[in-house]
Each structure stands twice: as structure tokens, then as C-alpha cells.
TORKOL-4160 file (C-alpha; in steps of 0.2 Angstrom, whole numbers, padded with zeros to 4 digits, m for minus):
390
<pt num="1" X="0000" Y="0000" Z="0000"/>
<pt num="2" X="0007" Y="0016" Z="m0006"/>
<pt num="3" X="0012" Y="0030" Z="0008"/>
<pt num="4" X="0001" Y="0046" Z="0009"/>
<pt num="5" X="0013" Y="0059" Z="0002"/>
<pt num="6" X="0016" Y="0045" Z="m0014"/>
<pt num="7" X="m0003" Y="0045" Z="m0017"/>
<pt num="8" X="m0004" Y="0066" Z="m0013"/>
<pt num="9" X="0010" Y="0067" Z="m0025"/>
<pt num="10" X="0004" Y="0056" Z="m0040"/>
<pt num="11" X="m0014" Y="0061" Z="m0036"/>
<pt num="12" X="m0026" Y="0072" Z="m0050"/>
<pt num="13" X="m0015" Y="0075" Z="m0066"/>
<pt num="14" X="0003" Y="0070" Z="m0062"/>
<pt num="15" X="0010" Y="0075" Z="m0077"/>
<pt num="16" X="0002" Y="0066" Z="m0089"/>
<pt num="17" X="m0007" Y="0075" Z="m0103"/>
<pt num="18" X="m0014" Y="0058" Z="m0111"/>
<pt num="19" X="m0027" Y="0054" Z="m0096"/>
<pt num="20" X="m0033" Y="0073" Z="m0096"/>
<pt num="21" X="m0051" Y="0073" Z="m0104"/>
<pt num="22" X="m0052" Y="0084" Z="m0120"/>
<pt num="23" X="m0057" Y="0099" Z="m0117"/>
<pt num="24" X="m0058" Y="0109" Z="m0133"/>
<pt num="25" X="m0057" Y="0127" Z="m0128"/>
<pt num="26" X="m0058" Y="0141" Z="m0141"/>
<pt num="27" X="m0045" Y="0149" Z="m0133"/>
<pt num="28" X="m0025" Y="0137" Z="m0129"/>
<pt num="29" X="m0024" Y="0136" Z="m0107"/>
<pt num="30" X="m0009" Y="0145" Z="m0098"/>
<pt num="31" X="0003" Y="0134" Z="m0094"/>
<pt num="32" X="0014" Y="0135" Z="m0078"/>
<pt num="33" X="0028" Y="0123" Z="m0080"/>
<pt num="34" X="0045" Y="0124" Z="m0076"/>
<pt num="35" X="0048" Y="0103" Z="m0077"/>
<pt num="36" X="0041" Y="0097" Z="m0092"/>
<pt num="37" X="0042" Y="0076" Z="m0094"/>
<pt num="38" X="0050" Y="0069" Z="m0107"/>
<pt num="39" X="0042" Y="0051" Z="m0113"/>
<pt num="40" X="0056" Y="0040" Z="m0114"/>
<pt num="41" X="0075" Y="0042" Z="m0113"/>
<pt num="42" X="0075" Y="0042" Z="m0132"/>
<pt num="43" X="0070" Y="0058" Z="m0132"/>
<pt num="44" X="0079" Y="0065" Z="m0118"/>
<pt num="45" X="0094" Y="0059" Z="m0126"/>
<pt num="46" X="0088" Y="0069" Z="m0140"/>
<pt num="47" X="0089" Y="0083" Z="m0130"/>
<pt num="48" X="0106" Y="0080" Z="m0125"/>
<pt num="49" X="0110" Y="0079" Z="m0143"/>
<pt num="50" X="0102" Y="0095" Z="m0150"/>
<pt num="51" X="0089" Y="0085" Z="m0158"/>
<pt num="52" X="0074" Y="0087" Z="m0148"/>
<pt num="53" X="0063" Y="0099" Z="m0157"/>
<pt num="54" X="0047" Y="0100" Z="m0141"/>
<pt num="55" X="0049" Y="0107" Z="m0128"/>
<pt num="56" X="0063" Y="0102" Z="m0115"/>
<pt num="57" X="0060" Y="0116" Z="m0102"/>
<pt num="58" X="0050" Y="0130" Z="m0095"/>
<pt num="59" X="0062" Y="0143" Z="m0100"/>
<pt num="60" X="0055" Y="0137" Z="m0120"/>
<pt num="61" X="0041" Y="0146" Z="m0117"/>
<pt num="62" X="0023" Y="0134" Z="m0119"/>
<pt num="63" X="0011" Y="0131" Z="m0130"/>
<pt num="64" X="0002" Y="0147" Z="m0126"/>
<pt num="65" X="0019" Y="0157" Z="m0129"/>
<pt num="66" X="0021" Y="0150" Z="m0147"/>
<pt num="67" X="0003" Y="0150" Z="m0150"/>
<pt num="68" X="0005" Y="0170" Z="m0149"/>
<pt num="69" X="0021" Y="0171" Z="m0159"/>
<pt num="70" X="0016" Y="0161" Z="m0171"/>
<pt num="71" X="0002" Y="0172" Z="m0173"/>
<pt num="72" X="0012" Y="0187" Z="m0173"/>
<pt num="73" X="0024" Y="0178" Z="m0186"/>
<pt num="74" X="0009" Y="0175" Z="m0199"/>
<pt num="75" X="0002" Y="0192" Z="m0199"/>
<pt num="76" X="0018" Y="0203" Z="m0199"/>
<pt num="77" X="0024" Y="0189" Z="m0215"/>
<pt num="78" X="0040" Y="0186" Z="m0205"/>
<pt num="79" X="0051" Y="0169" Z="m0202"/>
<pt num="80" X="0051" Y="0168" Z="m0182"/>
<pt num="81" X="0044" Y="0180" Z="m0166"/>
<pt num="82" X="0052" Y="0180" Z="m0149"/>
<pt num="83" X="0038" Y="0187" Z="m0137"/>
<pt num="84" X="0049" Y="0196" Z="m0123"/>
<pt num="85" X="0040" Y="0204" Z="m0107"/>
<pt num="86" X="0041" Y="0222" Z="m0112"/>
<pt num="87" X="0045" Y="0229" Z="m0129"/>
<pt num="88" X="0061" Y="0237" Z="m0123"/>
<pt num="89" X="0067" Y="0222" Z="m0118"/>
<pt num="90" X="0063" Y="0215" Z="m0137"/>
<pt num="91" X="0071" Y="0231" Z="m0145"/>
<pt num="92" X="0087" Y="0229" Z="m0134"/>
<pt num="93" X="0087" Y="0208" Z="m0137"/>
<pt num="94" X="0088" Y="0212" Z="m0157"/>
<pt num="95" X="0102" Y="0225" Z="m0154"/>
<pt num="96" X="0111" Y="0212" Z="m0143"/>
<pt num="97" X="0109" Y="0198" Z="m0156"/>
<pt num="98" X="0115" Y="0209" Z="m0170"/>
<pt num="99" X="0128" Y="0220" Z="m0164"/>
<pt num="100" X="0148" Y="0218" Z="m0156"/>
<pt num="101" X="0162" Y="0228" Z="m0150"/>
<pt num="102" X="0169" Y="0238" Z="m0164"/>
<pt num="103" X="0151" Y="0241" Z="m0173"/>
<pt num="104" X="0140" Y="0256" Z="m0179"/>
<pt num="105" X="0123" Y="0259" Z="m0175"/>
<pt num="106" X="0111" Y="0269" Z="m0182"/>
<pt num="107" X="0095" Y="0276" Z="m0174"/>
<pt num="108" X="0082" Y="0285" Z="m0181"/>
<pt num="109" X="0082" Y="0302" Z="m0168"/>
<pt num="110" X="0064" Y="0302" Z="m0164"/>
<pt num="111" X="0065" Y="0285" Z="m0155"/>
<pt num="112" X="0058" Y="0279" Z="m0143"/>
<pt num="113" X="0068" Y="0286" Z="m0125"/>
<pt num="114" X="0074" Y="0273" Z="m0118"/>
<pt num="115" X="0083" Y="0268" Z="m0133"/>
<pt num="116" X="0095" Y="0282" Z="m0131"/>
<pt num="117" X="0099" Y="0276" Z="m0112"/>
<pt num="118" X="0102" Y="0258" Z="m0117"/>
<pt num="119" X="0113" Y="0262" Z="m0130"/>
<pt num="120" X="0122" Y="0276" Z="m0121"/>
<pt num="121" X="0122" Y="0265" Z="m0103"/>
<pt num="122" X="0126" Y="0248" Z="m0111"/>
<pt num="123" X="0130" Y="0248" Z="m0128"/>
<pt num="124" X="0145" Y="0261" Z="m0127"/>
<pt num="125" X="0151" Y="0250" Z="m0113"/>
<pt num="126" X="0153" Y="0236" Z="m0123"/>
<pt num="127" X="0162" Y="0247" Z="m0136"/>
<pt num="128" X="0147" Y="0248" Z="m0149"/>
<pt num="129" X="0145" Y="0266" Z="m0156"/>
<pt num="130" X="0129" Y="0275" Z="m0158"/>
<pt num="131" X="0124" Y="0288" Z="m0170"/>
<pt num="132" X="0108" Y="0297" Z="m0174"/>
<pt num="133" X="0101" Y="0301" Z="m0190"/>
<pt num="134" X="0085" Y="0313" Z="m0192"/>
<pt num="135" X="0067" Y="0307" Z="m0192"/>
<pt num="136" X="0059" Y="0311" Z="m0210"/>
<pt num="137" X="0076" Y="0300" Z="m0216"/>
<pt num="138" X="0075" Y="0292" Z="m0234"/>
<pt num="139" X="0090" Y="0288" Z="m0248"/>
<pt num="140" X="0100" Y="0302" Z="m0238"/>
<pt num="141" X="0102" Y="0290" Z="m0226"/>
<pt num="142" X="0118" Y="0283" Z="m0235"/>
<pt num="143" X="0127" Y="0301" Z="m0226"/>
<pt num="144" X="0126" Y="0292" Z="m0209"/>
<pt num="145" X="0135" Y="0276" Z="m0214"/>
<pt num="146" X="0152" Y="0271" Z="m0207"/>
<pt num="147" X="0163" Y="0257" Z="m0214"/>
<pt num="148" X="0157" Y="0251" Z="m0195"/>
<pt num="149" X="0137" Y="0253" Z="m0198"/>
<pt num="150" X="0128" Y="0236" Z="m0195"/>
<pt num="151" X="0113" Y="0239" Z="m0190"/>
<pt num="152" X="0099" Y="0253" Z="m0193"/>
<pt num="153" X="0083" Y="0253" Z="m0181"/>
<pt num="154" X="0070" Y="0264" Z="m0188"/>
<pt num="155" X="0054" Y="0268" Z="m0180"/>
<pt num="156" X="0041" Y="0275" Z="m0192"/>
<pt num="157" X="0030" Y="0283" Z="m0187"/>
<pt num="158" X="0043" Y="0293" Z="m0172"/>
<pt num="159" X="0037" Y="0293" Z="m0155"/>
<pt num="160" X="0030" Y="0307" Z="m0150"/>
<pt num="161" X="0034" Y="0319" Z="m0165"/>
<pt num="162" X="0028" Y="0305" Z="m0179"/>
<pt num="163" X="0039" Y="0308" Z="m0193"/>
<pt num="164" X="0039" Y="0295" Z="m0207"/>
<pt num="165" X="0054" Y="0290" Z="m0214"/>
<pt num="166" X="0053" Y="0284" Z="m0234"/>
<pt num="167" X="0058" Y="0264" Z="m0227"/>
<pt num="168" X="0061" Y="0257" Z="m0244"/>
<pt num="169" X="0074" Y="0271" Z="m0247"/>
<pt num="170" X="0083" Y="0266" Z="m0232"/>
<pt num="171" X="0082" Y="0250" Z="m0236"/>
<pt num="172" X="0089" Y="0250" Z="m0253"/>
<pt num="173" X="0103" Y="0261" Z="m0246"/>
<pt num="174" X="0106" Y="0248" Z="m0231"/>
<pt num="175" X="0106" Y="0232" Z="m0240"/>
<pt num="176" X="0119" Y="0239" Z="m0254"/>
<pt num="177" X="0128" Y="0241" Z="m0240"/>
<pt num="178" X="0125" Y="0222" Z="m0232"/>
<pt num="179" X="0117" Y="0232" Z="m0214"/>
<pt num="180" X="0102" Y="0224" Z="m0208"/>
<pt num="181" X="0089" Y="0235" Z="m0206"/>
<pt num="182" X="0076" Y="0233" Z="m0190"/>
<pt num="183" X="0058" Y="0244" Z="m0185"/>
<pt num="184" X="0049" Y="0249" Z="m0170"/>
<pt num="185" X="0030" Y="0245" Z="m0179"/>
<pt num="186" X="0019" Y="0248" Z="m0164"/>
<pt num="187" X="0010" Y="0263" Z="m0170"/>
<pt num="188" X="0004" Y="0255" Z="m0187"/>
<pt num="189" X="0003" Y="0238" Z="m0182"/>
<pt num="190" X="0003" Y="0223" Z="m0196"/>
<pt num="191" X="m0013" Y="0229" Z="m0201"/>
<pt num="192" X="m0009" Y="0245" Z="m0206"/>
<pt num="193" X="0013" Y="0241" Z="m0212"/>
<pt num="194" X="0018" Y="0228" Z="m0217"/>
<pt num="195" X="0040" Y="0228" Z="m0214"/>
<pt num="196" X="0043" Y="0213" Z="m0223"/>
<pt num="197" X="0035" Y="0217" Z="m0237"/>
<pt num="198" X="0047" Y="0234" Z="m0237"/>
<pt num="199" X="0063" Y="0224" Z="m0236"/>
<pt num="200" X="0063" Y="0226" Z="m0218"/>
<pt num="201" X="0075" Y="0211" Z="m0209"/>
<pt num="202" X="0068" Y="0213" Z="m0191"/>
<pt num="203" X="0052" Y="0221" Z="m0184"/>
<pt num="204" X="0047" Y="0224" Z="m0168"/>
<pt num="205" X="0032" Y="0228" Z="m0156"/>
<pt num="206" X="0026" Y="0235" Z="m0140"/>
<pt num="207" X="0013" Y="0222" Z="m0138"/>
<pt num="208" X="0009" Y="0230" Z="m0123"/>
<pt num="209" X="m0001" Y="0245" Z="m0134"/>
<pt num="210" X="m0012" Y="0240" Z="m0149"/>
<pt num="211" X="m0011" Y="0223" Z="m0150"/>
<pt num="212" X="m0014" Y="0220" Z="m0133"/>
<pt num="213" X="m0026" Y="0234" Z="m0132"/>
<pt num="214" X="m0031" Y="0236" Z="m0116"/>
<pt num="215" X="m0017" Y="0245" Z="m0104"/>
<pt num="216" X="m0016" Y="0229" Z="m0093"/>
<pt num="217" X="m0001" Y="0219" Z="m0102"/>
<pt num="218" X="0016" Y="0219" Z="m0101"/>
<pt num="219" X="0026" Y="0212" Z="m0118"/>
<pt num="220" X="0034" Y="0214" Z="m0132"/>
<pt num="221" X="0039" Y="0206" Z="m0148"/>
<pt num="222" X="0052" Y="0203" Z="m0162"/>
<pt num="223" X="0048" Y="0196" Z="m0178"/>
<pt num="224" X="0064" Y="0192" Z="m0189"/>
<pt num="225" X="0068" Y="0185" Z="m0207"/>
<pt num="226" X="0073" Y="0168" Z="m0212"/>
<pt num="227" X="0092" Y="0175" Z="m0214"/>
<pt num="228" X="0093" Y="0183" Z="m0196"/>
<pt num="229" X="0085" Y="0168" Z="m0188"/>
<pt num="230" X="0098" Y="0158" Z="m0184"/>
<pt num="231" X="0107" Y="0174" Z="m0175"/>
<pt num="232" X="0095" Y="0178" Z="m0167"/>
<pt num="233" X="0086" Y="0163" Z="m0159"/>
<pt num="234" X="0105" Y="0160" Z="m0155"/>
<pt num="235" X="0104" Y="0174" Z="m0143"/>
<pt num="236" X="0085" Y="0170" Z="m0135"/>
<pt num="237" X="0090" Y="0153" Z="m0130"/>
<pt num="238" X="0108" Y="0159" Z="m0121"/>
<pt num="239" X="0099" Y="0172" Z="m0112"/>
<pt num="240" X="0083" Y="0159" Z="m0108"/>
<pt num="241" X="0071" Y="0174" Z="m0116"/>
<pt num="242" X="0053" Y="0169" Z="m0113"/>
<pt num="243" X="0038" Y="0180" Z="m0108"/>
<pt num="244" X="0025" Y="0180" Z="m0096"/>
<pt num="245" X="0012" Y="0167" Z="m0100"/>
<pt num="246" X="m0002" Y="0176" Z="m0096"/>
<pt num="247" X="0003" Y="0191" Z="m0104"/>
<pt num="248" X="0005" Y="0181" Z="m0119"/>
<pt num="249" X="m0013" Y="0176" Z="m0117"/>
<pt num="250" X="m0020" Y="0190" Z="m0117"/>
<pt num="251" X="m0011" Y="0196" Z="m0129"/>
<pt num="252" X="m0018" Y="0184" Z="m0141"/>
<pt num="253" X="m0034" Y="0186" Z="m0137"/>
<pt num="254" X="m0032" Y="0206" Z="m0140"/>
<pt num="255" X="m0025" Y="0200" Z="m0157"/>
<pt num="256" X="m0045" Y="0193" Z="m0159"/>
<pt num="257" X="m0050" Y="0210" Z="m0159"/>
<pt num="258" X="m0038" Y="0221" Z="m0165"/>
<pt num="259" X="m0046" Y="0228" Z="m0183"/>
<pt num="260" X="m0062" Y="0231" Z="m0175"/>
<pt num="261" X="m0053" Y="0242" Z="m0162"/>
<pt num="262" X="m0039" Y="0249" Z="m0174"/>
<pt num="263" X="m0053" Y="0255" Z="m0185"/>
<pt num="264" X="m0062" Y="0264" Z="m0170"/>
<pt num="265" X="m0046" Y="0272" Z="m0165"/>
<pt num="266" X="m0041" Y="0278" Z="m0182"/>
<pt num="267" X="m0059" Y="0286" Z="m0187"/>
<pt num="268" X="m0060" Y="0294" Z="m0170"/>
<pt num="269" X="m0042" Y="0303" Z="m0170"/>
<pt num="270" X="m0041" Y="0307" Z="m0188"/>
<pt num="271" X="m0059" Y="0315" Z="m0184"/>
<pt num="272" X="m0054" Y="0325" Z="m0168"/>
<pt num="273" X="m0034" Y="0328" Z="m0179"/>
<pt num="274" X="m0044" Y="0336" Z="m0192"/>
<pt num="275" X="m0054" Y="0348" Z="m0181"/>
<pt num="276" X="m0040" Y="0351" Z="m0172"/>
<pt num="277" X="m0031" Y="0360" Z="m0187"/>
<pt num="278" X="m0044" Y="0374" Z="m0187"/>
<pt num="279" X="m0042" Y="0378" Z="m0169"/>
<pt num="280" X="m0033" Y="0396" Z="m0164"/>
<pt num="281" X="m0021" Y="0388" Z="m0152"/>
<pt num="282" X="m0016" Y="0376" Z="m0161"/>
<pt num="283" X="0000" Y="0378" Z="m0175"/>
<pt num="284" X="0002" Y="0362" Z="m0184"/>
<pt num="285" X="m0006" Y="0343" Z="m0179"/>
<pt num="286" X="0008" Y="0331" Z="m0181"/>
<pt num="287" X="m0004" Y="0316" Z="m0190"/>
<pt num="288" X="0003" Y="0307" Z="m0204"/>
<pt num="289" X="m0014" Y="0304" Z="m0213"/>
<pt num="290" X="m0017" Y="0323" Z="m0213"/>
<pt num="291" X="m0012" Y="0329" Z="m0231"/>
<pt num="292" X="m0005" Y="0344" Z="m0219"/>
<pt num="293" X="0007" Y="0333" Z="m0214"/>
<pt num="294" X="0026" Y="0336" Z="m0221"/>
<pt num="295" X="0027" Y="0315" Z="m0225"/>
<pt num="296" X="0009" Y="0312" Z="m0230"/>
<pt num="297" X="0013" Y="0305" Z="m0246"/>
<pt num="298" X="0025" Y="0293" Z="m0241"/>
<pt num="299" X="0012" Y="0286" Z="m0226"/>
<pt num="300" X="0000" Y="0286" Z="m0242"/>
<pt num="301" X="0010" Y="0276" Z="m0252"/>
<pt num="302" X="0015" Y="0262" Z="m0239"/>
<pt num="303" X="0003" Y="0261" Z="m0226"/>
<pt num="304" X="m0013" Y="0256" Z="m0226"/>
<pt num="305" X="m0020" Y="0264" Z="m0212"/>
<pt num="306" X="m0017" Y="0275" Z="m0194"/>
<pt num="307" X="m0019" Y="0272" Z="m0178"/>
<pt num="308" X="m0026" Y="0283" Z="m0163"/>
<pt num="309" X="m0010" Y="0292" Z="m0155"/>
<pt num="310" X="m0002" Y="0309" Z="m0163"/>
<pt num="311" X="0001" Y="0326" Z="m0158"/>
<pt num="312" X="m0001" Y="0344" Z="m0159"/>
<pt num="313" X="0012" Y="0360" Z="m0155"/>
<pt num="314" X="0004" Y="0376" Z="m0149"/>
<pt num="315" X="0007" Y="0392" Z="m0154"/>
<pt num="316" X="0024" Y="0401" Z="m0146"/>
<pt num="317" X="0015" Y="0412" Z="m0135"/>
<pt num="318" X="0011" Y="0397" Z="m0124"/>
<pt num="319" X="0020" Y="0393" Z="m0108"/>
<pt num="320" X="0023" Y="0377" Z="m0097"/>
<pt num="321" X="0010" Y="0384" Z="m0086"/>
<pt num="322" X="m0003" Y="0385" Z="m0101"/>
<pt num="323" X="0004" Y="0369" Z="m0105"/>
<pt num="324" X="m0002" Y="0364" Z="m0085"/>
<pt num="325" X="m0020" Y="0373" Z="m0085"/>
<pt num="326" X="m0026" Y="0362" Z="m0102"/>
<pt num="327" X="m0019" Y="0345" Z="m0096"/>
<pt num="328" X="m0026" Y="0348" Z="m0078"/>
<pt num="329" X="m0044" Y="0353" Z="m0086"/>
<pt num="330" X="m0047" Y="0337" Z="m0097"/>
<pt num="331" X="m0060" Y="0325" Z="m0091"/>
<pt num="332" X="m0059" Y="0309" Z="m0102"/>
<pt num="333" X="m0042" Y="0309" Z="m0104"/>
<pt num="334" X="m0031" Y="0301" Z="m0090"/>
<pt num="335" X="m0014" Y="0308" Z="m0088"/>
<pt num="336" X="m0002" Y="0293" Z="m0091"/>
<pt num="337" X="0011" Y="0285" Z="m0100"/>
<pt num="338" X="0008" Y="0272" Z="m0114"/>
<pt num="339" X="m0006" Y="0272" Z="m0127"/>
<pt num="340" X="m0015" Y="0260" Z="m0138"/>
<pt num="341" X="m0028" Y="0255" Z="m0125"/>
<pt num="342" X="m0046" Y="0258" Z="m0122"/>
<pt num="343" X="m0045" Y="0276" Z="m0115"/>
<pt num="344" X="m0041" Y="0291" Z="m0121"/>
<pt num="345" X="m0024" Y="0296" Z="m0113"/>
<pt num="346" X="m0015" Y="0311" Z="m0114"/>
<pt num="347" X="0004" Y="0319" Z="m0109"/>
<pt num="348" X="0014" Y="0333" Z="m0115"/>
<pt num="349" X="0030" Y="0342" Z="m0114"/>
<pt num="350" X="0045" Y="0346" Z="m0126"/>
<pt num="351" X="0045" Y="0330" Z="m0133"/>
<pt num="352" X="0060" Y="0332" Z="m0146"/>
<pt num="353" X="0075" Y="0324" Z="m0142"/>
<pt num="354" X="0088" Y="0335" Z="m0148"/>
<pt num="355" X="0092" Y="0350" Z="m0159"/>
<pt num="356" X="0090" Y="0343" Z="m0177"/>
<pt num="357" X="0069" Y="0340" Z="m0173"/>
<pt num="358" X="0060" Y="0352" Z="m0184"/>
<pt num="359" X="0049" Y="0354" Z="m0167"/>
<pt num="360" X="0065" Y="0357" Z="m0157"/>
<pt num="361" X="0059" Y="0367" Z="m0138"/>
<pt num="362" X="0041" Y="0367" Z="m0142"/>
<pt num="363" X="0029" Y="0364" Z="m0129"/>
<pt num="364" X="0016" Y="0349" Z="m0138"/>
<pt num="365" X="0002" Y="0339" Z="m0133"/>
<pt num="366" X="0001" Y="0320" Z="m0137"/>
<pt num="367" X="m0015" Y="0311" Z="m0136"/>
<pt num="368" X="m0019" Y="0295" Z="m0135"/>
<pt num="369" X="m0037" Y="0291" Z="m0144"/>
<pt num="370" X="m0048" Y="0278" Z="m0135"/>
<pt num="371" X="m0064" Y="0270" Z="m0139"/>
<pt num="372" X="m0073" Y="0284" Z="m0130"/>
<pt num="373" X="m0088" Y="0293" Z="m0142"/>
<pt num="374" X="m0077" Y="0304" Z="m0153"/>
<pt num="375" X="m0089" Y="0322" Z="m0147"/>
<pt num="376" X="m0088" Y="0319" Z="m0131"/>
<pt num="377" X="m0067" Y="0318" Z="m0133"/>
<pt num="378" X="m0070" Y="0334" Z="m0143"/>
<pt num="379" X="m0081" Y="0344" Z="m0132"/>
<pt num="380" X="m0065" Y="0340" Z="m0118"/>
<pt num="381" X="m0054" Y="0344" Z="m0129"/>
<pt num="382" X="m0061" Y="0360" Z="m0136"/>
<pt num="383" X="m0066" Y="0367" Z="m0115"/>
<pt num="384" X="m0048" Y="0361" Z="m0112"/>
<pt num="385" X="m0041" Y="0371" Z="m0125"/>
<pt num="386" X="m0052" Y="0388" Z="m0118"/>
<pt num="387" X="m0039" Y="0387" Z="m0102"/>
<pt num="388" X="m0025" Y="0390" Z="m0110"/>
<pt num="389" X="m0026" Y="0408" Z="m0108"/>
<pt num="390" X="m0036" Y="0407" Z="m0092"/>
């Protein structure tokens, strides 16, 4: 007769999968697992060998991991996706894969901030140069190359200032040059830009905005080419990258509803950009699907749509405390970082990152477009905008 703890132990599922019932769920289960069991030692001599292609360990992920990357792998047309628990970390991972001591990088100067502290904390430790070239880049890119140059990370549109850059330009330019050439495609989305398609070798996301939609997930992604695979899933197993599993659940269940939301949030903030433009405060709305808009042709010609985030600069005469009164007035809009989820969201500041941005020390106002009834967000907006001179 077995001991108590042998039955408590061996009790329920005890790690056999075959003797659970079916239980065909529309959505995969979360998996917590750090042992996984192996069915004979065949196949853990496999592993032992480099020929065991399941899983061998919790550190692979699980099933609901690769279930989201795979997605995430089909709709950006890619080869492989690494999910990572916050999109830095996946922006930093592809830098790490791609870049050594004695390389170039290039970065787009409206990138995202804490891009610039990595690369100036870490990557200039580790003896990698970093260089910055100006947002609204295209074939001109080719002045920014150094014998060194081996990596280019765009991010079209930029954060905050949402400059477009003229990617299959740069791309031409990089590959003539054998540079791989990597983008930050959070705002657009695969709906809306496709990076592959472009010539693009890597793309990356902040899962934890649009795709995941709803401001209560932390993770990110990196979708590469066949040719950079092998580099990279090189680097995610050394480092035993894996994500979050429940993170990566719901972000694919976000991915379920993602048109139907990105189609809200683009009518809704092209409507309230549009307005915006006739306002007295306001000089210029920084949306690339305005035809005001110094890039509007190129987002035209490769993307197929916008999503709900852009910004406006107001007029010189305006001061931080202006700046103050109309963010401490608005209603529906939380003051917050991140965007890309259900509410309307709103922060401000002098966003540009250094001397060469066209909107250099101007005070601007970024808005996030939620799901929200688009006059009602317009009402706020427009009473918010009457405190300015208050």
C-alpha cells in the first residue's frame, strides 16, 4: 500500500497529458511549467544531442507562448517571433543579437527614450557606437554610414513627433551596403505596415499597446527574417528569453479584436486631428494621414492605415504653465504614459529629443485616442483648449 505523500503526490493530473479529458477550448490554457516530462530516454537523449525539437524546459516558453508568436509571425509575414515581457526588452534583445564591439549603430532620432539610455548605458560599454540620423530620413540615409554601420533601427512613425521615414529608401541604401535594417511597428501595427514586405529584416512591437489593447499587459515582440533567424534565436536561448504566459494570453486574445478596435481608434483621431487644425491655439497637428502633414505622401503610399496616437504643437506664445491649465482641465483623458488601450490618454511636454527635430523646444500635446464617443473627446478637448489663456 502506497504511503500518503506518494498518493498526494501522483494524485489528479501528475504530469500526464494523455489521461486529461479533452477539453476543446476556443481559446489554448496558460501553462505553468518549469519541469516538463520527457516520454522515454530516447527523447531525452535527443535533447542531450540538440535534436529534440518539443519542448525540453520551462524557460522554452509553452504552448500558449508559441501559439502568440506564431500568430504574430503570420500576420507581420515574417520567419520567427520571440515574445519578450516588455517591448524594450525585445528592442534591446535584437540590438544584442545583431551588434559587437567595434560596430556602428544607427538610430532614427525620434526613437523611442529609452533607446537612447540603453545604447548610451550599455552599448558604449561594450564598445558599440551609436549615431543618430533625423526622423523624415530616406536615400539620404547613406550620409550616416560608417565602414562600421551594421545595424539601422527605424521607427516610423517617431514617438511622439511622428515623422515618417521613406523605409524602402533606407532599405535599398542599407542592403547595398550588407546592414540589416530593424523597425519599432507599434503605431501602425501589421494591419496598417507591413515591414517585410518593405525589405525590412527585423520588426518589432510593444505588444503591450495596440495589439494587446487594453493597458493591462506587459510584452513585447520581435519578428525576424529567415536570414537573421539563426542569429538571433542564437541569442533568445543563451539568455533563456521567454515571456510572461499570461501576458501572452491575453495578448492573443487582444490580437482577436484588434481591426475592429484599430478601425475605432483611427476614425475617431483622424476626426478629432482634423478639427484640431482649425483651432486658434493650435499651429500644426503632427498626424501622418493629414495631407498637412510634411510626409503624407510617403504614409500614403506604404501604409494602409493610422492608428489613434499623434500630436499637436501650440502656438509660441504658450508657456509650461498653459501647458499645465489644459492638461489639468481634461475630463476623459487620463494623464499617463503608454497608449494604444481603451481610454483616451493624454501627456505633454517638449517631446523632441535634440536640436536637429523640426519641433526642437516646443511645448506639444500627445494624445492618446480611446474607444470613447469621438464628441464627447471633442467637447473636452475644445473646453480644455479655452484654459490655455485662463
Amino acid at each position: 500500500m502506497k504511503g500518503k505523500s506518494t498518493e498526494i503526490i501522483g494524485s489528479g493530473y501528475a504530469g500526464d497529458s494523455r489521461k486529461l479529458e479533452r477539453y476543446n477550448s476556443i481559446n489554448p490554457p496558460i501553462y505553468h511549467a518549469s519541469t516538463v516530462l520527457f516520454e522515454d530516454y530516447a527523447e531525452l537523449k535527443a535533447v542531450g544531442q540538440g535534436q529534440y525539437e518539443g519542448f525540453t524546459y520551462g524557460t522554452d516558453g509553452s504552448p500558449t507562448q508559441h501559439a502568440f508568436e506564431k500568430a504574430m509571425t503570420e500576420l507581420e509575414g515574417g520567419y520567427w517571433t520571440r515574445a519578450f515581457p516588455s517591448g524594450l526588452l525585445a528592442i534591446t534583445s535584437v540590438l544584442q543579437a545583431f551588434l559587437a564591439s567595434g560596430d556602428h549603430l544607427l538610430i532614427c532620432n525620434s526613437c523611442y527614450g529609452p533607446v537612447r539610455r540603453f545604447a548610451r548605458n550599455l552599448l558604449d560599454k561594450y564598445g558599440v557606437k551609436t549615431s543618430y540620423f533625423p526622423a523624415n530620413v530616406g536615400a539620404d540615409i547613406a550620409d550616416y554610414i560608417t565602414p562600421e554601420t551594421r545595424l539601422i533601427l527605424l521607427e516610423s512613425p517617431g514617438s511622439n513627433t511622428f515623422e515618417v521615414h521613406d523605409v524602402p529608401a533606407v532599405v535599398k541604401v542599407a542592403h547595398r551596403h550588407g546592414i540589416l535594417t530593424a523597425i519599432d511597428n507599434t503605431w501602425a501595427t501589421p494591419l496598417f505596415f507591413q515591414p517585410f514586405a518593405h525589405g525590412v529584416d527585423i520588426s518589432i512591437h510593444s505588444v503591450t499597446k495596440y495589439i494587446s489593447g487594453h493597458s493591462d499587459v506587459l510584452l513585447g515582440s520581435a519578428t525576424v527574417s529567415e536570414a537573421c533567424y539563426e542569429r538571433f534565436h542564437r541569442l533568445c536561448r543563451a539568455l533563456e528569453i521567454f515571456a510572461p504566459q499570461e501576458a501572452c494570453y491575453m495578448a492573443l486574445r487582444g490580437l482577436k479584436t484588434l481591426k475592429v478596435r484599430l478601425m475605432q481608434h483611427q476614425a475617431s483621431a483622424l476626426e478629432l486631428a482634423s478639427w484640431l487644425e482649425g483651432e486658434a491655439a493650435v499651429e500644426r497637428v503632427l498626424h501622418p494621414a493629414l495631407a498637412s502633414h510634411p510626409e503624407h505622401a510617403i504614409w500614403q503610399r506604404d501604409f494602409s492605415g493610422s492608428s489613434g496616437i499623434f500630436s499637436f504643437v501650440l502656438k509660441p506664445e504658450y508657456d509650461e504653465q498653459a501647458v499645465a491649465r489644459f492638461v489639468d482641465s481634461l475630463d476623459l483623458f487620463g494623464i499617463g504614459y503608454s497608449w494604444g488601450g481603451f481610454k483616451s490618454l493624454v501627456t505633454a511636454g517638449k517631446f523632441a529629443q535634440s536640436d536637429i527635430s523640426r519641433y526642437h523646444d516646443r511645448w506639444m500635446i500627445r494624445l492618446n485616442i480611446g474607444l470613447e464617443d469621438v464628441a464627447d473627446l471633442q467637447a473636452d478637448v475644445q473646453q480644455a483648449l479655452g484654459r490655455l489663456s485662463s
